[in-house]
C-alpha positions in Angstrom: -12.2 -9.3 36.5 -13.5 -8.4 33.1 -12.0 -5.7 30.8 -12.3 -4.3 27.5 -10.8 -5.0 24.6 -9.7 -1.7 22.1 -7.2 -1.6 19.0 -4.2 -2.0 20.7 -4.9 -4.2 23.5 -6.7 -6.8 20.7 -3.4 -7.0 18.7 -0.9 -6.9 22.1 -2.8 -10.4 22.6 -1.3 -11.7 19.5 -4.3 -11.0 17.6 -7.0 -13.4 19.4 -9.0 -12.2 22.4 -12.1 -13.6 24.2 -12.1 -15.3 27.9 -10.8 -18.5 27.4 -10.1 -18.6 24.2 -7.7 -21.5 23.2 -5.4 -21.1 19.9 -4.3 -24.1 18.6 -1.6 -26.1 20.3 -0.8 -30.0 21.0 -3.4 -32.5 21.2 -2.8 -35.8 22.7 -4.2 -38.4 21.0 -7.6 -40.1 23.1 -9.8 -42.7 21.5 -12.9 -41.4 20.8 -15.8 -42.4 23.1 -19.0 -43.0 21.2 -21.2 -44.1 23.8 -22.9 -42.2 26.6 -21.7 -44.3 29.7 -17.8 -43.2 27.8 -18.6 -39.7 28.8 -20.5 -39.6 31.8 -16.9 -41.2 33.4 -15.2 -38.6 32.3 -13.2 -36.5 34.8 -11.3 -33.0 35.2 -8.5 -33.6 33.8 -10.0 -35.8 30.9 -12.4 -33.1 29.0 -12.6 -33.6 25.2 -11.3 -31.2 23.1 -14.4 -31.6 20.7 -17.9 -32.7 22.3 -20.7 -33.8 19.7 -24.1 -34.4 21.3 -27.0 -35.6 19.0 -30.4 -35.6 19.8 -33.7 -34.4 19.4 -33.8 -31.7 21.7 -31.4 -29.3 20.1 -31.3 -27.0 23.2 -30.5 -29.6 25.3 -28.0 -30.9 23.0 -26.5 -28.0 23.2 -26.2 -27.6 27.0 -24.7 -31.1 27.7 -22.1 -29.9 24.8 -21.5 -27.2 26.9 -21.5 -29.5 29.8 -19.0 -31.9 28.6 -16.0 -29.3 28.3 -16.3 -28.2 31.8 -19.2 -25.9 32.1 -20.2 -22.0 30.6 -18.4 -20.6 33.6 -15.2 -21.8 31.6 -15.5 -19.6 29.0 -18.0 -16.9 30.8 -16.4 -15.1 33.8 -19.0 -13.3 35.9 -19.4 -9.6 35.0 -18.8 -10.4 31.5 -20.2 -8.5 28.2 -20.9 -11.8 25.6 -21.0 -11.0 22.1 -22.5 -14.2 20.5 -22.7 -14.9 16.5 -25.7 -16.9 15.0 -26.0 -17.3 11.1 -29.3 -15.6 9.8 -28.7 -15.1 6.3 -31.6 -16.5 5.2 -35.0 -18.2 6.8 -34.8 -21.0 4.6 -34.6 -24.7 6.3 -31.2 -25.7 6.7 -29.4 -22.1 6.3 -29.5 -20.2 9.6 -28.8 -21.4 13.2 -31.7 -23.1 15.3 -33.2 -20.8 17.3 -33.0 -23.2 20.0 -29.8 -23.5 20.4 -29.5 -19.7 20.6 -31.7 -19.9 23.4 -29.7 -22.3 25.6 -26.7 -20.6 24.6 -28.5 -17.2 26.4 -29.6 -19.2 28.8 -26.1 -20.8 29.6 -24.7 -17.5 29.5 -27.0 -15.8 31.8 -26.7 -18.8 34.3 -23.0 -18.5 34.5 -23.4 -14.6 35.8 -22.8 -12.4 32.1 -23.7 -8.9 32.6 -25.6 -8.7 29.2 -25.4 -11.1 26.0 -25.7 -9.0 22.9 -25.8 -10.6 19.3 -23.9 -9.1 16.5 -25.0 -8.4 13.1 -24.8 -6.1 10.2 -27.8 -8.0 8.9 -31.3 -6.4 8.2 -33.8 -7.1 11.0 -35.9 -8.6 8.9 -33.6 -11.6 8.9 -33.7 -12.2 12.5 -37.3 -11.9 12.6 -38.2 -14.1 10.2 -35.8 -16.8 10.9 -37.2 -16.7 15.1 -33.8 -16.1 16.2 -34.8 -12.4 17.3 -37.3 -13.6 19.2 -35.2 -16.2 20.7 -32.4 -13.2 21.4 -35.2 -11.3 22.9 -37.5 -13.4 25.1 -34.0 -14.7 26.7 -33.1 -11.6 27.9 -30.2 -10.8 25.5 -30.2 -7.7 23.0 -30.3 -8.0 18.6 -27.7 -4.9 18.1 -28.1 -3.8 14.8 -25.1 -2.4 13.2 -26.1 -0.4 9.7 -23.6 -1.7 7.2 -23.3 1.4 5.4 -21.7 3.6 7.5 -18.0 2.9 7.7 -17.9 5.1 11.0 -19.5 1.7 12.0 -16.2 -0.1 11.7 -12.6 -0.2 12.9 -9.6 -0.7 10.7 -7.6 -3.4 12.2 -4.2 -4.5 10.3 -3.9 -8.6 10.1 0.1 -8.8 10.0 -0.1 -12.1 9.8 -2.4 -12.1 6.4 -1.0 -13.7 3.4 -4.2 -12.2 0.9 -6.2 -10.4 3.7 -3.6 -7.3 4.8 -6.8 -5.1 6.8 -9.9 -6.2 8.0 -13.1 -4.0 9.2 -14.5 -5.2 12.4 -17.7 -4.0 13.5 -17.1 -1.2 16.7 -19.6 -2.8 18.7 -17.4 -5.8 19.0 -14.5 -4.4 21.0 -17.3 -3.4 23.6 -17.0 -7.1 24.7 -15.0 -9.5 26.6 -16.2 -12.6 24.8 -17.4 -14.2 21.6 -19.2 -17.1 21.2 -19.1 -18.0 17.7 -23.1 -19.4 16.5 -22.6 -21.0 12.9 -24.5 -23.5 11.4 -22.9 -25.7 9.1 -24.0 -26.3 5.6 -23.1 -26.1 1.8 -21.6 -23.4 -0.2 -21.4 -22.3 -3.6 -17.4 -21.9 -3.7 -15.6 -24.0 -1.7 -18.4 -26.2 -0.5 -18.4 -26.3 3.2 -19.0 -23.0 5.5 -18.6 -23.9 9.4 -16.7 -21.5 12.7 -13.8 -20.1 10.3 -16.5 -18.9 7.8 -19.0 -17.5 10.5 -16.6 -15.1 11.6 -17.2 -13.2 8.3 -20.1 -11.9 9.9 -18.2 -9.7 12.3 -16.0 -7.9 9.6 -18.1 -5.3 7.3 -19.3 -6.1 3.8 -17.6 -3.9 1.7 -14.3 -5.5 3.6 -15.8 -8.9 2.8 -16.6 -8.4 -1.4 -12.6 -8.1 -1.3 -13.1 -12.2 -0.5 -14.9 -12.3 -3.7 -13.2 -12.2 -7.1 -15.5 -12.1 -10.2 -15.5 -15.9 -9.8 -15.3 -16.8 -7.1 -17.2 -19.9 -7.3 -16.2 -21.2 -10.3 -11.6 -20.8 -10.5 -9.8 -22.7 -8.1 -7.7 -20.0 -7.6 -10.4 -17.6 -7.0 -11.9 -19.8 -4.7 -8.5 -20.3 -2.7 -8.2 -16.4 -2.2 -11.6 -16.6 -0.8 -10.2 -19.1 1.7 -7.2 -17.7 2.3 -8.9 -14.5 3.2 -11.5 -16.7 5.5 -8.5 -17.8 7.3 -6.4 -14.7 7.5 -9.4 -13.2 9.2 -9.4 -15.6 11.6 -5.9 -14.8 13.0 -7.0 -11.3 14.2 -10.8 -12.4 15.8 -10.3 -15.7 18.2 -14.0 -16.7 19.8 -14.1 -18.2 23.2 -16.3 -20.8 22.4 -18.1 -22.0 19.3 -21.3 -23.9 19.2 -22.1 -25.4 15.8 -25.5 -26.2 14.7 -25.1 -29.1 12.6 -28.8 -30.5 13.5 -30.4 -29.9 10.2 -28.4 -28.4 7.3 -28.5 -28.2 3.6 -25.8 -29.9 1.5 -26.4 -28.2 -1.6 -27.0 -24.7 -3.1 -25.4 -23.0 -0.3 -25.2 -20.6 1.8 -28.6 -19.4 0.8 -30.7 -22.4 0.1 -33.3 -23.9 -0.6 -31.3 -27.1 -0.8 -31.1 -30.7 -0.1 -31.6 -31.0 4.2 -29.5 -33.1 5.8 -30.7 -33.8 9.6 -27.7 -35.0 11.8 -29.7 -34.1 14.7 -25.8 -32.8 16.2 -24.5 -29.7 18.5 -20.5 -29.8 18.1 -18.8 -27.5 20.6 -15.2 -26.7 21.0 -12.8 -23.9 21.1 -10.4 -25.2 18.0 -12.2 -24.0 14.9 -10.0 -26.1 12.2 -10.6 -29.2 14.6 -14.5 -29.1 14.6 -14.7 -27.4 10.9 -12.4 -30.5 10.1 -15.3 -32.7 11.8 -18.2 -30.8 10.6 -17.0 -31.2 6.9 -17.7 -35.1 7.5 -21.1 -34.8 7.7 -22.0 -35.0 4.5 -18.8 -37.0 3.0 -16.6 -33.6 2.2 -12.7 -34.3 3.4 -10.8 -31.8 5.7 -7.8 -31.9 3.0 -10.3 -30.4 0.1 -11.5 -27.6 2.4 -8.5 -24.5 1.8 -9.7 -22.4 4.5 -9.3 -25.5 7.1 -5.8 -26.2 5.8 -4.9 -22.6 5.4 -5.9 -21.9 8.7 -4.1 -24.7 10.2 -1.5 -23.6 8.4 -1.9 -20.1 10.7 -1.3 -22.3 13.4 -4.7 -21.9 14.5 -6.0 -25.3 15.5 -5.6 -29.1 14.5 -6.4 -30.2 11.5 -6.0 -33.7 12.0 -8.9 -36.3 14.1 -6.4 -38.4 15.6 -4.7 -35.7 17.2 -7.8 -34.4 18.9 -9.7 -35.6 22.2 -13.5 -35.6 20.4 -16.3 -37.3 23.2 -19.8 -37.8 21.9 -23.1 -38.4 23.6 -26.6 -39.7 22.0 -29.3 -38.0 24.5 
């Protein structure tokens, strides 16, 4: 049975919500499985924690992903209201999530008996449209809900005890009409701490004015500037806890971030999981970055929000 999520009943659950949603606990240690005969043998009881499938199709790839930890009936229940977040801040190559994995995300969704998908954003239209993702939202049967980021009535107040610089965040209402999130990021450069990836993405949910707070004067430029950003990236993260996250690491820029245009990188990869700070601590490998220099993965790990370390987590890959 599916249910709604308000103020209270969002921090009575410790501050994380979403069917299936998996905070961070102990991972046994696995060695990793790099070829595709490894994890077709996989059973029940042996699902990765972290499945990476590269290939061409990037719709595909994102299905098996899906496939590999168990199924979108693990994360959807039947009846459900699915929030998802892609990335459309810009429609330059490398910034904003492929459209096609947006589609088999909808698709995945549908298939596993959602009562609508809607997607999230307090972005102009024109972002969505010119990107493609609105036409992949729409032609799949899901909804773009628009949510006008300056009217405050817009969003709810919603304390983060647990923040060490972040003390109130400013979710967007729409959000607590749900009964899961499926976080959409791509991953790719970024002008202050260099690496955006799940933690990041969830930025997107809370309102703008809430997130220039994030932003001292420069921000990109002082380490310590750049570690309140972080620190605020990860406090956020203690109150919003996605179901699932799908990262579109297929083709991604790896400098002048978040915006582009940059250097593309094409890794030709869908990473799915439901430990943030274990695939943001992947995903930050793509292009030579360590998860030690990234403060938000650290700080968040430091939350107790997922594992930071690779050897401690159960990560199966597949070449289709």
């Amino acid at each position: 049975m599916t249910h709604r999520f308000d103020r209270r009943s969002l921090l009575r659950r410790g501050l994380g919500w979403g069917a299936g949603a998996l905070l961070a606990g102990r991972f046994s240690q696995a060695a990793h499985a790099v070829a595709a005969g490894a994890v077709e043998r996989l059973t029940h009881s042996a699902r990765p924690d972290l499945a990476v499938v590269t290939g061409d199709d990037y719709a595909a790839a994102a299905v098996e992903a899906v496939r590999l930890l168990g199924g979108m009936a693990q994360f959807v229940p039947k009846g459900a209201r699915v929030a998802i977040l892609p990335n459309a801040q810009r429609n330059n190559p490398g910034v904003y999530t492929s459209p096609a994995v947006v589609r088999a995300v909808v698709r995945m969704c549908r298939a596993a008996g959602a009562r609508e998908v809607n997607c999230l954003t307090w972005l102009p239209e024109k972002n969505w449209l010119d990107t493609g993702l609105a036409a992949a939202v729409r032609e799949e049967g899901a909804k773009l809900v628009l949510v006008d980021m300056k009217d405050p009535a817009r969003f709810r107040r919603v304390p983060v005890p647990r923040g060490e610089a972040l003390k109130e965040a400013a979710i967007m209402d729409a959000f607590f009409d749900h009964d899961v999130l499926i976080n959409l990021p791509i991953t790719k450069d970024h002008a202050g701490n260099k690496f955006t990836g799940t933690l990041k993405n969830l930025m997107g949910l809370n309102s703008p004015s809430n997130n220039r707070t994030f932003h001292r004067a420069d921000w990109q430029t002082n380490p310590d500037s750049i570690a309140h950003l972080e620190q605020c990236i990860a406090d956020l993260n203690t109150v919003i806890t996605p179901a699932l996250c799908l990262v579109d690491a297929t083709e991604f820029i790896i400098t002048n971030g978040p915006f582009g245009p940059g250097e593309l990188l094409k890794r030709r990869q869908v990473v799915a999981g439901t430990d943030r700070v274990a695939i943001d601590s992947y995903c930050c490998t793509l292009w030579g970055l360590k998860p030690g220099d990234i403060v938000a993965i650290q700080r968040a790990a430091a939350h107790g929000l997922g594992e930071k370390d690779p050897g401690r987590v159960r990560r199966m890959e597949k070449f289709l």
